[in-house]
C-alpha positions as CSV (number, residue, x, y, z in Angstrom):
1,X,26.2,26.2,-41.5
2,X,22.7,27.4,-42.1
3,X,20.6,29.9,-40.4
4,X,17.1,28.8,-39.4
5,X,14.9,31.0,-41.9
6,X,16.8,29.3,-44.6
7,X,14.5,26.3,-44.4
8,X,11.6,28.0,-44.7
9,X,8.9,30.8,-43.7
10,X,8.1,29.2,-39.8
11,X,4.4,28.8,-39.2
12,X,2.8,27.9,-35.6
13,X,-0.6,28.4,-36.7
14,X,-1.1,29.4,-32.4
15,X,-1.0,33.2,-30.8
16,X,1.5,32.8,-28.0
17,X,-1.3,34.7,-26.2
18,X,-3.7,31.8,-26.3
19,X,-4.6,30.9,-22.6
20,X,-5.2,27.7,-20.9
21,X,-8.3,25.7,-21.8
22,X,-8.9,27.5,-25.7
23,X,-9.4,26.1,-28.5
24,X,-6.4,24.6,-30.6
25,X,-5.8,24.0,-34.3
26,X,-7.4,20.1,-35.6
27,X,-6.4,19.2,-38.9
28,X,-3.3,18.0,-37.8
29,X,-4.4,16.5,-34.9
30,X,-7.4,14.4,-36.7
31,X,-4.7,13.2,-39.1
32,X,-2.2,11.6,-36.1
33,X,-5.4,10.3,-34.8
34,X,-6.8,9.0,-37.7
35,X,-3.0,7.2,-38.2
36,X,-3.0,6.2,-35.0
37,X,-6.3,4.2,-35.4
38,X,-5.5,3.0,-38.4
39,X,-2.0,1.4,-37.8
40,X,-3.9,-0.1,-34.9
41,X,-5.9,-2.1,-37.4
42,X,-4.6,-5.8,-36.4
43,X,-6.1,-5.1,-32.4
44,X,-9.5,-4.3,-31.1
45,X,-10.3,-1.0,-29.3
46,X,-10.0,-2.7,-26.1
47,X,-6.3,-4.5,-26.5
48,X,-4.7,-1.5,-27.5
49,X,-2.3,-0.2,-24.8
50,X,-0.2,3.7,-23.7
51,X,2.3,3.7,-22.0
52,X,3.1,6.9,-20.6
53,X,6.7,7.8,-19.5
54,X,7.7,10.6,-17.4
55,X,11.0,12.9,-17.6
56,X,11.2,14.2,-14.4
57,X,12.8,17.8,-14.0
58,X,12.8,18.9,-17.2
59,X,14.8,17.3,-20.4
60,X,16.5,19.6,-22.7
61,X,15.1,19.0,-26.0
62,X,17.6,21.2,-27.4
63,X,20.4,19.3,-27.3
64,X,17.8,15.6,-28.0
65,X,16.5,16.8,-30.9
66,X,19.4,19.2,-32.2
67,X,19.5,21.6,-34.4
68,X,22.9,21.1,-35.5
69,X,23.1,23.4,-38.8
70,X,21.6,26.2,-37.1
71,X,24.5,28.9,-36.5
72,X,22.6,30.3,-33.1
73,X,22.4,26.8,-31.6
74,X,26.6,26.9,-31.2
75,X,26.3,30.5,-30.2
76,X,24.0,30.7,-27.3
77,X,25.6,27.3,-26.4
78,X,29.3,27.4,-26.8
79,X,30.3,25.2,-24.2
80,X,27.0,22.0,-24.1
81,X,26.5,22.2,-27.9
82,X,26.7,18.6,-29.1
83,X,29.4,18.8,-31.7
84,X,28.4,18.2,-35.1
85,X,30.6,15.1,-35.7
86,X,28.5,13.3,-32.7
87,X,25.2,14.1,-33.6
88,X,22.7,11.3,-35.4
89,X,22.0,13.2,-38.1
90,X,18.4,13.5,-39.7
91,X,18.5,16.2,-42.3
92,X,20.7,19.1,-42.9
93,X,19.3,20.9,-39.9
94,X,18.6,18.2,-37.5
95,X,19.9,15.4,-35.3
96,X,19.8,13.7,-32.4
97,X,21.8,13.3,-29.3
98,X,24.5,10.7,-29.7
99,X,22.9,8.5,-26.3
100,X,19.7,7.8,-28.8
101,X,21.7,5.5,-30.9
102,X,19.9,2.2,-29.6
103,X,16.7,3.8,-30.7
104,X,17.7,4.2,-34.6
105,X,16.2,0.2,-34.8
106,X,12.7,1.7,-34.7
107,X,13.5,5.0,-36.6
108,X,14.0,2.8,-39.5
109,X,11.3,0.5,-38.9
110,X,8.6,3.9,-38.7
111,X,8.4,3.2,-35.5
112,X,9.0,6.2,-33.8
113,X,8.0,9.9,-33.8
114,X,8.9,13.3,-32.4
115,X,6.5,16.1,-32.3
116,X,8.3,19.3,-32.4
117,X,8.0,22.1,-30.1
118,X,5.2,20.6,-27.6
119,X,4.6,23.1,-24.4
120,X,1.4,25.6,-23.6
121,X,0.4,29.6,-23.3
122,X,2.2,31.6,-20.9
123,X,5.1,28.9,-19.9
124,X,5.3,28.4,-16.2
125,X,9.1,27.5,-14.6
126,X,8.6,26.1,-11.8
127,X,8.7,21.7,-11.8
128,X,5.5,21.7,-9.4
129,X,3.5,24.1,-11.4
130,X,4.5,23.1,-14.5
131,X,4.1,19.7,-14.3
132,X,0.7,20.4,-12.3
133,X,-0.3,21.1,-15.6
134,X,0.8,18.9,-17.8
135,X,-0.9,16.3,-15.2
136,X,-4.6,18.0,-15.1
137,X,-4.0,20.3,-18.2
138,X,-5.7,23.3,-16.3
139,X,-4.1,26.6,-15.1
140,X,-3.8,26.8,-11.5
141,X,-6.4,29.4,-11.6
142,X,-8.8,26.7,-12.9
143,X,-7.2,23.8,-11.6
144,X,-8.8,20.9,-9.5
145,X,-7.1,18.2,-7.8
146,X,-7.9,16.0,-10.8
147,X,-5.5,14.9,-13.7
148,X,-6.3,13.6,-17.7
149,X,-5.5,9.9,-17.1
150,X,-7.8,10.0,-13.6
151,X,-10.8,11.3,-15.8
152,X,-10.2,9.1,-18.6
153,X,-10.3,6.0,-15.9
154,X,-13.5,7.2,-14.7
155,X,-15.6,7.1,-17.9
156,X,-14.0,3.8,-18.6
157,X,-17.4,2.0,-17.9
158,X,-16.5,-1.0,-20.3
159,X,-13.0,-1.8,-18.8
160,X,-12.1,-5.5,-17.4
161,X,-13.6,-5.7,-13.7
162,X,-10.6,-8.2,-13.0
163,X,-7.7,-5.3,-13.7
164,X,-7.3,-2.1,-13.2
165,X,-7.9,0.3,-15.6
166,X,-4.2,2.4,-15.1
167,X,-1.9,1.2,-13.3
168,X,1.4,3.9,-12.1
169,X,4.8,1.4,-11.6
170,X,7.2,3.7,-9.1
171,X,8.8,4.6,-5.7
172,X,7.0,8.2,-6.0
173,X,3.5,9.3,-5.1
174,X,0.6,8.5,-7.5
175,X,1.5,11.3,-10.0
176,X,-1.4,13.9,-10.0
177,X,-2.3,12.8,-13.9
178,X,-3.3,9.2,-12.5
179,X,-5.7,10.6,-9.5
180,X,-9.9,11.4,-9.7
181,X,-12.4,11.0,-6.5
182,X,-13.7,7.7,-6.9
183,X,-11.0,6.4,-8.9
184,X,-8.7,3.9,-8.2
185,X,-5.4,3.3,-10.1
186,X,-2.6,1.2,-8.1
187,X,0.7,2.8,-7.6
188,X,2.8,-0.3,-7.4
189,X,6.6,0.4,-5.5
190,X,6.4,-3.7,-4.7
191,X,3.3,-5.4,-5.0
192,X,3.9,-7.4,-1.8
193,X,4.1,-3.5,-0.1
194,X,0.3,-3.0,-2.0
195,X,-0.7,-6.4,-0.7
196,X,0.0,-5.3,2.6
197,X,-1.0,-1.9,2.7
198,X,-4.7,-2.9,1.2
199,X,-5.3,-5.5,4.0
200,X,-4.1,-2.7,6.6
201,X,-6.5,-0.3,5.2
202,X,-9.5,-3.2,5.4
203,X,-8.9,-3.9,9.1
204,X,-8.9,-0.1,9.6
205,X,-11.7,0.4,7.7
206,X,-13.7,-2.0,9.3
207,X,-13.0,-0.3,12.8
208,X,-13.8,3.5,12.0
209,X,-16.6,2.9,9.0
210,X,-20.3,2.4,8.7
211,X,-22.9,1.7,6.0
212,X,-22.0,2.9,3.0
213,X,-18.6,3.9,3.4
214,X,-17.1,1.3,4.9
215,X,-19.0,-0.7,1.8
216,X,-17.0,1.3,-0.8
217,X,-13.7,1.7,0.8
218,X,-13.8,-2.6,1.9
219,X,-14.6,-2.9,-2.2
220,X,-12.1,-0.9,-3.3
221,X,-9.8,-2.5,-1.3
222,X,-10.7,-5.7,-2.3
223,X,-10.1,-4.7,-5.5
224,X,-6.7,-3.6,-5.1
225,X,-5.5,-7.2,-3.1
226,X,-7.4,-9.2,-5.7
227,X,-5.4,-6.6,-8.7
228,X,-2.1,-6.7,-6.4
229,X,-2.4,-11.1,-5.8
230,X,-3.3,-11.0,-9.7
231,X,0.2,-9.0,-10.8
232,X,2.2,-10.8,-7.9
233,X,1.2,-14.0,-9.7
234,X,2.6,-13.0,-12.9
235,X,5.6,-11.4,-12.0
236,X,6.8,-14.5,-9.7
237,X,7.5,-16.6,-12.6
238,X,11.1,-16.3,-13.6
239,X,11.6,-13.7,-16.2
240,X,14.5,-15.6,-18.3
241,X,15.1,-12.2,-20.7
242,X,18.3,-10.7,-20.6
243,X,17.4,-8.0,-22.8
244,X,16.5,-5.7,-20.8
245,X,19.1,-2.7,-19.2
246,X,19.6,-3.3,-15.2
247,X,18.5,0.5,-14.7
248,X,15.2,1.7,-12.4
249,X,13.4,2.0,-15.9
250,X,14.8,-0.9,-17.7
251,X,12.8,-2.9,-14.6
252,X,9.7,-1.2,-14.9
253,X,9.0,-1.5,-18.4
254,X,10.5,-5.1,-17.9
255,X,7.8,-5.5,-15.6
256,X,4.8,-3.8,-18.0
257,X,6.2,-5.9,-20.9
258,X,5.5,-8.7,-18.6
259,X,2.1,-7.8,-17.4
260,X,0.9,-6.8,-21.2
261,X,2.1,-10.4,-22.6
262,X,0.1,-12.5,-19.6
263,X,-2.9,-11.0,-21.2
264,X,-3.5,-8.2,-18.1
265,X,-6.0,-6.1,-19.3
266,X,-5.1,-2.8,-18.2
267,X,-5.0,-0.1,-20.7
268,X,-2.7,2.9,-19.7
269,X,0.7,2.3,-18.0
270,X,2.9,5.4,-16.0
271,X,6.3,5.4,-15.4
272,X,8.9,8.0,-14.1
273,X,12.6,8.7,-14.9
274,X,14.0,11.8,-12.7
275,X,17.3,13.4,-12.9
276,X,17.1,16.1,-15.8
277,X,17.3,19.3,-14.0
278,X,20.6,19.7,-15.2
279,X,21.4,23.3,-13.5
280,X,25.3,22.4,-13.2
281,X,27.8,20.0,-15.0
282,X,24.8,18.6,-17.9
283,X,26.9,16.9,-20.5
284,X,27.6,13.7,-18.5
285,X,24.6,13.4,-16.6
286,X,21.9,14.2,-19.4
287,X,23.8,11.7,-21.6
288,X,23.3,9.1,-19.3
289,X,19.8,9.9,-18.6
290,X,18.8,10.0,-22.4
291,X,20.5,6.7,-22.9
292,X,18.9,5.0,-19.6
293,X,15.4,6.1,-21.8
294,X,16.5,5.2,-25.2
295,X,18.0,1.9,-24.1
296,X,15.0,0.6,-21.7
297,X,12.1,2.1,-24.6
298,X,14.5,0.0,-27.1
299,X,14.4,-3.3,-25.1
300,X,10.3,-2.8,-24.4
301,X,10.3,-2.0,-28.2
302,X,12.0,-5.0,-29.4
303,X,10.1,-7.5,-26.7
304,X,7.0,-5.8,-28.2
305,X,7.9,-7.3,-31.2
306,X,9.1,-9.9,-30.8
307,X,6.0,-11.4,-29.6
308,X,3.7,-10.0,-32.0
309,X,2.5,-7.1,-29.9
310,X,4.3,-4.1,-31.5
311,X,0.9,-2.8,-33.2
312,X,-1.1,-2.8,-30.1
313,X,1.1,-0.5,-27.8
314,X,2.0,3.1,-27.9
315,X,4.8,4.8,-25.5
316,X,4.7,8.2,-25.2
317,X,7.1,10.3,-23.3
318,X,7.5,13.6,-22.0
319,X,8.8,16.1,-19.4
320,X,7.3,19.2,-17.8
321,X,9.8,21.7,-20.1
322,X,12.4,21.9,-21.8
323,X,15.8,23.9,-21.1
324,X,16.7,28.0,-21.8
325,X,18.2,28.3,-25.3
326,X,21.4,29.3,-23.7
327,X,23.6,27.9,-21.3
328,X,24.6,29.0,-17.6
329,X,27.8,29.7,-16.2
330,X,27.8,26.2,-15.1
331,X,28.1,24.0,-17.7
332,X,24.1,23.5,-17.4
333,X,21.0,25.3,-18.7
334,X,17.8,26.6,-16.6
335,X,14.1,26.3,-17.0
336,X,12.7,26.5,-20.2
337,X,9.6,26.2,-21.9
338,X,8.7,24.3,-25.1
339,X,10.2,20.6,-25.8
340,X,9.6,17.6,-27.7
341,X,7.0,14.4,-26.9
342,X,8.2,11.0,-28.1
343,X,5.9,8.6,-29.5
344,X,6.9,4.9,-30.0
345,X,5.7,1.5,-30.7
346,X,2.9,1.5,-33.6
347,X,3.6,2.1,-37.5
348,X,3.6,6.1,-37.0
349,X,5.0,7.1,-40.7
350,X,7.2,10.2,-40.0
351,X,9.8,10.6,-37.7
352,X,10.1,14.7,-37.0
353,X,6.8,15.9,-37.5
354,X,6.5,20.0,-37.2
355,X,9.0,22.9,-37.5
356,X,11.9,22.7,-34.7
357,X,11.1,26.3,-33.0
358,X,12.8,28.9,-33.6
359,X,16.0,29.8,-32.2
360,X,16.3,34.0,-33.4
361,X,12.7,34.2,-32.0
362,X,12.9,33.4,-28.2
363,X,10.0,33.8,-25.5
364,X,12.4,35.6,-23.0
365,X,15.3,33.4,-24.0
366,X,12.7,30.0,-24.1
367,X,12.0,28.9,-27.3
368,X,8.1,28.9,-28.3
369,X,5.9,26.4,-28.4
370,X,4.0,25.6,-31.8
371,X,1.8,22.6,-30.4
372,X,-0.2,22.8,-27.1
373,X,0.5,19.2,-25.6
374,X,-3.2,18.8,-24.5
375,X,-3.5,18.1,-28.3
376,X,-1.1,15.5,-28.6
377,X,-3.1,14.0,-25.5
378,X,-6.1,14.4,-27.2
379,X,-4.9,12.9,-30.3
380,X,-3.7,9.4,-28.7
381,X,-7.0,9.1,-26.6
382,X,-9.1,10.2,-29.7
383,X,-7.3,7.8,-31.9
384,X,-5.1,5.1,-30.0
385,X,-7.4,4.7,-27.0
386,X,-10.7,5.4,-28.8
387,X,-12.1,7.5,-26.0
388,X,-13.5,10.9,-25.8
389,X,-10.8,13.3,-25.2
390,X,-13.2,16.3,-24.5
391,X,-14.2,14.2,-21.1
392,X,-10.6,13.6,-20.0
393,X,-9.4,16.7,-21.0
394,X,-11.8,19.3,-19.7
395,X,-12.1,20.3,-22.9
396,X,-12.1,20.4,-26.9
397,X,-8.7,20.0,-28.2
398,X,-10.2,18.2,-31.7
399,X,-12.0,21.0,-33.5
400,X,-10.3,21.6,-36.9
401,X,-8.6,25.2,-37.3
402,X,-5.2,25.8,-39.0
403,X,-4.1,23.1,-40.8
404,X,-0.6,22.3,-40.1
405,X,-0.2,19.4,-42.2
406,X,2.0,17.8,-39.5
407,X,0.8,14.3,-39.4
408,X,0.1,14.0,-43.4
């Protein structure tokens, strides 16, 4: 067993005192761009296609991407460590959580990534909060009722009038990340419930609204029945793969693999999975969680493919934080801070980009983050989505700074 500084003098190139909305380190954020948009090379601007996928409640990247030969890992966790023999293992240092298996398929083919140690300034535990701002990627202090995705959609002037821009696939509300005035982006539970509820809100409309007013809201729901007839269309023909796992995500990416191979034109997919606060009794239950994602992203994956498409979509998935380094009295672990984002689909090169953080240098027992995530946003709307991440962002995440050679 090795202790972490044996591999190497750590460097975050951030101050943990950096506040929300500064300026982050680009070198190795114009290199995962510039990848990105060059392993994108066989599909125009326009076809390419993210895929954004939730973790609700905050997955413990600890024991997903594992540091294994790291001594303190066992300690602070003596009762959840994944035991060595069970762990997919990477390098001396690192593996990955058993429940990943189905995943390896794309590991080998460079077609999957993890960036190490993703979170923000001044970690905030609470799901709401948190995930507030991972949705708008503004402190509350600063924060409007906007979110990164919403913006994007809104400077989106050359998108297909016939589909929508984003579309959010889920029994929950329209997550905060999809939402901008004047925007709309369908959040589809059934599309015969959005057919439904659009004609509702056109009788209504017409009753209580005038001039103008009644003119956008009787053309924005015009829209929606003419996107929500369009989908319904597609997804009534008989779906004859069995390759997909029965699970709540297994359907909805069924159900964007669908809608991307009919030729729909929308550009930015959002999905959920919830479960992972995992307070109390975590080995079961985040094992079956982490394998509901790996198996459903390893279906999508392999559908991708096999119809040609694998080069023009990119998954991405996250969660709001990660877990404490150690464990509770309850076989679980608490709020944390920093954790990994998954990328998947396109050629991507390198599988664990970055150092995992640190495990004898804790952020009151959370581990530190080394990459603010609004620069992996920036980097797949810069690169994958060729868009200017400054709009969607709120700000400059780009600029070039300490070069972490991550992405090279």
């Amino acid at each position: 067993m090795m202790k972490r500084r044996d591999f190497g003098q750590r460097s975050l190139g951030l101050s943990a005192g950096l506040a929300i909305g500064s300026v982050q380190p680009g070198g190795w954020l114009q290199a995962l761009a510039s990848e990105l948009q060059e392993q994108a090379g066989t599909s125009s601007d326009s076809e390419r296609v993210l895929v954004v996928i939730q973790l609700s409640g905050g997955n413990d990247g600890l024991n997903t991407v594992i540091p294994y030969g790291d001594e303190n890992y066992a300690k602070a966790r003596p009762k959840l460590a994944i035991p060595s023999s069970q762990v997919i293992k990477h390098t001396d240092l690192l593996g990955f959580h058993p429940s990943l298996k189905s995943l390896e398929t794309s590991w080998s083919a460079n077609r999957f990534s993890i960036v190490q140690g993703v979170g923000y300034a001044k970690p905030n535990r609470s799901h709401f909060e948190s995930m507030d701002i991972w949705h708008t990627c503004h402190a509350k202090e600063d924060r409007t009722q906007t979110g990164w995705i919403g913006r994007w959609v809104s400077g989106e002037s050359d998108s297909d009038p016939s589909d929508s821009a984003a579309i959010h696939l889920g029994s929950e509300p329209l997550p905060l990340a999809c939402q901008q005035r004047g925007v709309q982006v369908p959040s589809l539970v059934s599309l015969e419930q959005m057919r439904l509820k659009s004609k509702l809100q056109m009788g209504q409309a017409a009753q209580v609204a005038s001039g103008s007013l009644l003119d956008f809201v009787s053309t924005s729901t015009v829209a929606a029945l003419q996107v929500s007839e369009r989908l319904e269309k597609i997804l009534a023909q008989p779906d004859t793969s069995g390759d997909f796992p029965k699970t709540l995500l297994g359907e909805k990416l069924r159900a964007i693999s669908r809608l991307i191979l009919a030729g729909v034109k929308t550009r930015v997919y959002y999905v959920t999975l919830d479960g992972f606060d995992t307070h109390a009794n975590q080995p079961d239950i985040h094992a079956t969680l982490l394998r509901q994602w790996s198996e459903a992203l390893a279906a999508f994956l392999s559908r991708l493919e096999r119809s040609g498409h694998q080069d023009r979509v990119l998954v991405m998935t996250f969660s709001e934080f990660g877990r404490r380094v150690a464990e509770n009295a309850s076989q679980g672990t608490d709020h944390g801070a920093a954790a990994p984002i998954f990328l998947a689909g396109p050629k991507l090169g390198k599988l664990v980009r970055g150092l995992h953080p640190e495990l004898e240098d804790l952020d009151d027992g959370d581990l530190r983050f080394g990459i603010d995530f609004r620069a992996v946003y920036a980097a797949v709307l810069d690169g994958w989505l060729k868009a200017d991440s400054r709009k969607a962002l709120d700000s400059d995440f780009r600029s070039a700074g300490s070069d972490l050679g991550l992405f090279t």
